[in-house]
PyMOL CGO cylinders between C-alpha atoms (Angstrom):
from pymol import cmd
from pymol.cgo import CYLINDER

trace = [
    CYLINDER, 2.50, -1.40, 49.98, 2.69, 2.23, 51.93, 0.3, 1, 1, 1, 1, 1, 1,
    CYLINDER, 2.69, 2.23, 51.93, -0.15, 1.24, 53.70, 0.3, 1, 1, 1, 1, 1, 1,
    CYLINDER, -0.15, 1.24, 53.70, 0.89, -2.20, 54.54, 0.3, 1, 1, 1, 1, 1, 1,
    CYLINDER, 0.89, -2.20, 54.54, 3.89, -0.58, 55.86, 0.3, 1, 1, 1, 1, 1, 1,
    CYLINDER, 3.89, -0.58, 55.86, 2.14, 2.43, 58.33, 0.3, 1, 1, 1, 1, 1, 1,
    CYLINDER, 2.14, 2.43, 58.33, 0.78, -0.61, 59.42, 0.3, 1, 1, 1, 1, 1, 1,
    CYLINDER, 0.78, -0.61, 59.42, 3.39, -2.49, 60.98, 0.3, 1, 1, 1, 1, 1, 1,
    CYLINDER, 3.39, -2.49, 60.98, 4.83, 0.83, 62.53, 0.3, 1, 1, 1, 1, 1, 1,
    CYLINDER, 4.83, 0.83, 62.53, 1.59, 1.42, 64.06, 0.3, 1, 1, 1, 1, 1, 1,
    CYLINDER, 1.59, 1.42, 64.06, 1.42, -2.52, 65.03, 0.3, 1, 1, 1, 1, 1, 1,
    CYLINDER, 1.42, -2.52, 65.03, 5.20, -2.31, 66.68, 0.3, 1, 1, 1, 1, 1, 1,
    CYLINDER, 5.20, -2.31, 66.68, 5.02, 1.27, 67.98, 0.3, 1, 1, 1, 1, 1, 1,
    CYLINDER, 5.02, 1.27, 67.98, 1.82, 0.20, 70.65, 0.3, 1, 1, 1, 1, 1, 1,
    CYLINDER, 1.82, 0.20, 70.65, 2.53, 1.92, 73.49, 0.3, 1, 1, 1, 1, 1, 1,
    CYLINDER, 2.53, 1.92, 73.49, 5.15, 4.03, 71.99, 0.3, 1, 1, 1, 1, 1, 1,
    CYLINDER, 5.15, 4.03, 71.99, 7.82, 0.92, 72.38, 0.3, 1, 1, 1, 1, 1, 1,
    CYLINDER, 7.82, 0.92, 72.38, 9.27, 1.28, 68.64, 0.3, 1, 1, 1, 1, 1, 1,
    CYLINDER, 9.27, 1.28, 68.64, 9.70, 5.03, 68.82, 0.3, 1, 1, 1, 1, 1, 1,
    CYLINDER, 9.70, 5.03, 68.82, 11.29, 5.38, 72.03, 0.3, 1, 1, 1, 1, 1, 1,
    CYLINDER, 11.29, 5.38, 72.03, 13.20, 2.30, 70.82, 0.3, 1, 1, 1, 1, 1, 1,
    CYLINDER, 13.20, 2.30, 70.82, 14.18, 4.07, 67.84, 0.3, 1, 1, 1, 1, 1, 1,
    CYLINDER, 14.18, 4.07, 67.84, 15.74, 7.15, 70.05, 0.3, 1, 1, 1, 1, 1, 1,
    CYLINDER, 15.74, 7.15, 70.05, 17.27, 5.45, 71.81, 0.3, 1, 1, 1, 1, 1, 1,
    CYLINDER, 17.27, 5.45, 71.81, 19.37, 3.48, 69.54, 0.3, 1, 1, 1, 1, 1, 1,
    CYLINDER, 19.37, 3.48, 69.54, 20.39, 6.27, 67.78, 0.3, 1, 1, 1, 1, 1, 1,
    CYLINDER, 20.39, 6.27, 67.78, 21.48, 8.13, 70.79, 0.3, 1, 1, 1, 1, 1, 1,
    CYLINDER, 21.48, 8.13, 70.79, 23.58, 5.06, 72.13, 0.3, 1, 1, 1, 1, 1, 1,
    CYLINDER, 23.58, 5.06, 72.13, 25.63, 5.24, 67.91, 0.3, 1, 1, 1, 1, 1, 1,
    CYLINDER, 25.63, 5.24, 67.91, 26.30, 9.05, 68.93, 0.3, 1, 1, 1, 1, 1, 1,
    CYLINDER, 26.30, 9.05, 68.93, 27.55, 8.45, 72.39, 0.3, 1, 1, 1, 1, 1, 1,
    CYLINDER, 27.55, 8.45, 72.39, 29.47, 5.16, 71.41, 0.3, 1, 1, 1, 1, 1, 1,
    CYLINDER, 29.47, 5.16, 71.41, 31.10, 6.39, 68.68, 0.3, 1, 1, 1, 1, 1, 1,
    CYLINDER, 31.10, 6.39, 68.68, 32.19, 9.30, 70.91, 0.3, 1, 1, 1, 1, 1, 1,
    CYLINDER, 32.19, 9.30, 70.91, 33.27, 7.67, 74.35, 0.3, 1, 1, 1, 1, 1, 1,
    CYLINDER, 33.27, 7.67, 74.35, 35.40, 5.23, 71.80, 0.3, 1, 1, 1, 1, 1, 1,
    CYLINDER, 35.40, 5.23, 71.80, 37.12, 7.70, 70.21, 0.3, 1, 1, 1, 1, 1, 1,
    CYLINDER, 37.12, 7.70, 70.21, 37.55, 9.87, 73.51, 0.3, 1, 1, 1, 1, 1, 1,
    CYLINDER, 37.55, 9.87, 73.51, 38.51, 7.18, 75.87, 0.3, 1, 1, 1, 1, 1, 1,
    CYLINDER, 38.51, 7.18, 75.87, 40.07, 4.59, 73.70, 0.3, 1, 1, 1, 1, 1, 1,
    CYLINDER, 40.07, 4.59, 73.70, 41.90, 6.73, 71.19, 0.3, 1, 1, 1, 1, 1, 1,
    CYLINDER, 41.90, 6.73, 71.19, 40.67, 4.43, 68.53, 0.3, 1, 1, 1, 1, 1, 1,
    CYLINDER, 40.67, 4.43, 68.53, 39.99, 5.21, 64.67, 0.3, 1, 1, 1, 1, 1, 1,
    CYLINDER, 39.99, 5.21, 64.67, 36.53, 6.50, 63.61, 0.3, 1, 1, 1, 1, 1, 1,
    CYLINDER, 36.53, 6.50, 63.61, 36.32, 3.34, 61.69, 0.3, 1, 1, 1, 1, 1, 1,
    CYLINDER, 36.32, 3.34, 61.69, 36.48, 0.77, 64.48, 0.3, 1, 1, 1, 1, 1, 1,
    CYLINDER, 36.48, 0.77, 64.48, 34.34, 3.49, 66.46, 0.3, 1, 1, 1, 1, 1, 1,
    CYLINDER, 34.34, 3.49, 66.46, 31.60, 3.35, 64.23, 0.3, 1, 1, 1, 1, 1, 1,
    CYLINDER, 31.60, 3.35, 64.23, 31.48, -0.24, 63.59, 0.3, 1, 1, 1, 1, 1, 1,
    CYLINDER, 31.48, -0.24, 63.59, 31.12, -1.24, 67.58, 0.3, 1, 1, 1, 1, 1, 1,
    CYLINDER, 31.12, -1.24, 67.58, 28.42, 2.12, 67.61, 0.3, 1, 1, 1, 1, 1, 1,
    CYLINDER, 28.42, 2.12, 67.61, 26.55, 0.50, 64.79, 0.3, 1, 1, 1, 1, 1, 1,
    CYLINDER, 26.55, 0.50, 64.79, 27.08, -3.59, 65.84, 0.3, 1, 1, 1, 1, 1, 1,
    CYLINDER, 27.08, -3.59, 65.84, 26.51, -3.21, 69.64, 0.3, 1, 1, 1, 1, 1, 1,
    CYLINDER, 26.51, -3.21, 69.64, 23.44, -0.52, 70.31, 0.3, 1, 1, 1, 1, 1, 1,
    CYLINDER, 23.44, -0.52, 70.31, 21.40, -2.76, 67.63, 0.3, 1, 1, 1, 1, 1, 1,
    CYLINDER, 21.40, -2.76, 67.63, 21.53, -5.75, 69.74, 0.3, 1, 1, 1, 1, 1, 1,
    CYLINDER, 21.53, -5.75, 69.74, 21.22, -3.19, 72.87, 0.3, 1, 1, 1, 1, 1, 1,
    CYLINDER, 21.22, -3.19, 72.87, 18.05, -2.37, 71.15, 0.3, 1, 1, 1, 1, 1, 1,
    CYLINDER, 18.05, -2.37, 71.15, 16.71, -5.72, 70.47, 0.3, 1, 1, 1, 1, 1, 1,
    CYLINDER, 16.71, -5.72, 70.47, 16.91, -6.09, 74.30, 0.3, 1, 1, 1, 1, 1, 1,
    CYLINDER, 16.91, -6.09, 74.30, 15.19, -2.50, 75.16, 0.3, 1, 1, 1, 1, 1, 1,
    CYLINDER, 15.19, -2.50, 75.16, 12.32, -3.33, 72.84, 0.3, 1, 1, 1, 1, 1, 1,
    CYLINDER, 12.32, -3.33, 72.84, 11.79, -6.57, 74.25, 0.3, 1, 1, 1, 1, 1, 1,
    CYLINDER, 11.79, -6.57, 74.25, 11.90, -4.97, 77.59, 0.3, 1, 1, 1, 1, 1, 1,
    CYLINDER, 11.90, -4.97, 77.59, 9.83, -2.01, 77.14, 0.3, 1, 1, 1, 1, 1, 1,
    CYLINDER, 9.83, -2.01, 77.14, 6.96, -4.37, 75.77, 0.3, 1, 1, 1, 1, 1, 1,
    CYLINDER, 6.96, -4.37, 75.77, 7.28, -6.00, 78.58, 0.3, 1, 1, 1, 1, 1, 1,
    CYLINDER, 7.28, -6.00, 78.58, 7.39, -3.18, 80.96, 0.3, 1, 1, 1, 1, 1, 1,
    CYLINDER, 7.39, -3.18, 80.96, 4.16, -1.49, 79.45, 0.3, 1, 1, 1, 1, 1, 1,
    CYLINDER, 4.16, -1.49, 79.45, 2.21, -4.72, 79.40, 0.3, 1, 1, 1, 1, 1, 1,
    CYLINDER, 2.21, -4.72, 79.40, 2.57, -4.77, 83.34, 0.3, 1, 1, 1, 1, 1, 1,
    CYLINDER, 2.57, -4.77, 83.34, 2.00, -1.23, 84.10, 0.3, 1, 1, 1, 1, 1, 1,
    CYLINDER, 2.00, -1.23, 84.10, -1.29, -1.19, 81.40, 0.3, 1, 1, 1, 1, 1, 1,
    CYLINDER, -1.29, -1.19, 81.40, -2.69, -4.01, 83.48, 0.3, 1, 1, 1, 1, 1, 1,
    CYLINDER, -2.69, -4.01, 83.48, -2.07, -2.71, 86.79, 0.3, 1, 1, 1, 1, 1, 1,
    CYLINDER, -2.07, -2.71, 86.79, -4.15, 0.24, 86.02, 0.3, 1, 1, 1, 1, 1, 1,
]
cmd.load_cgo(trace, "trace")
C-alpha cells in the first residue's frame, strides 16, 4: 500500500509538476484568506471557505498547465 502510494507521487510529480503544484496551492489559501479578510472585511469563515473552494480548482488548472508547459520545453531541447 505505502509503496503503491510513493508511486503515484513519483508518477504525478514528473517534472516536478505535483510539487510545485502543491506550493502553490497552499500559498494561494494563505493569500486568499488574507486579501478577503483585508479588502472585503469579511468573516474568517467565508474567507476560508472561498481560500479552500477556489485555489483547488486554480490548481487543477496549474497542473494541467504545467504538464503541458514541461512537455514542450523537454522536447524542444
Amino acid at each position: 500500500m505505502k509503496d503503491s502510494f510513493l508511486t503515484l507521487l513519483h508518477r504525478l510529480n514528473i517534472q516536478g509538476s505535483f510539487l510545485r503544484t502543491i506550493i502553490y496551492t497552499i500559498g494561494h489559501m494563505f493569500i486568499a484568506v488574507t486579501c478577503l479578510m483585508l479588502i472585503a472585511s469579511v468573516p474568517f469563515s467565508i474567507a476560508l471557505t472561498d481560500a479552500i473552494v477556489e485555489p483547488l480548482l486554480n490548481s487543477i488548472w496549474y497542473y494541467v498547465l504545467d504538464r503541458y508547459w514541461a512537455s514542450r520545453v523537454i522536447s524542444r531541447a
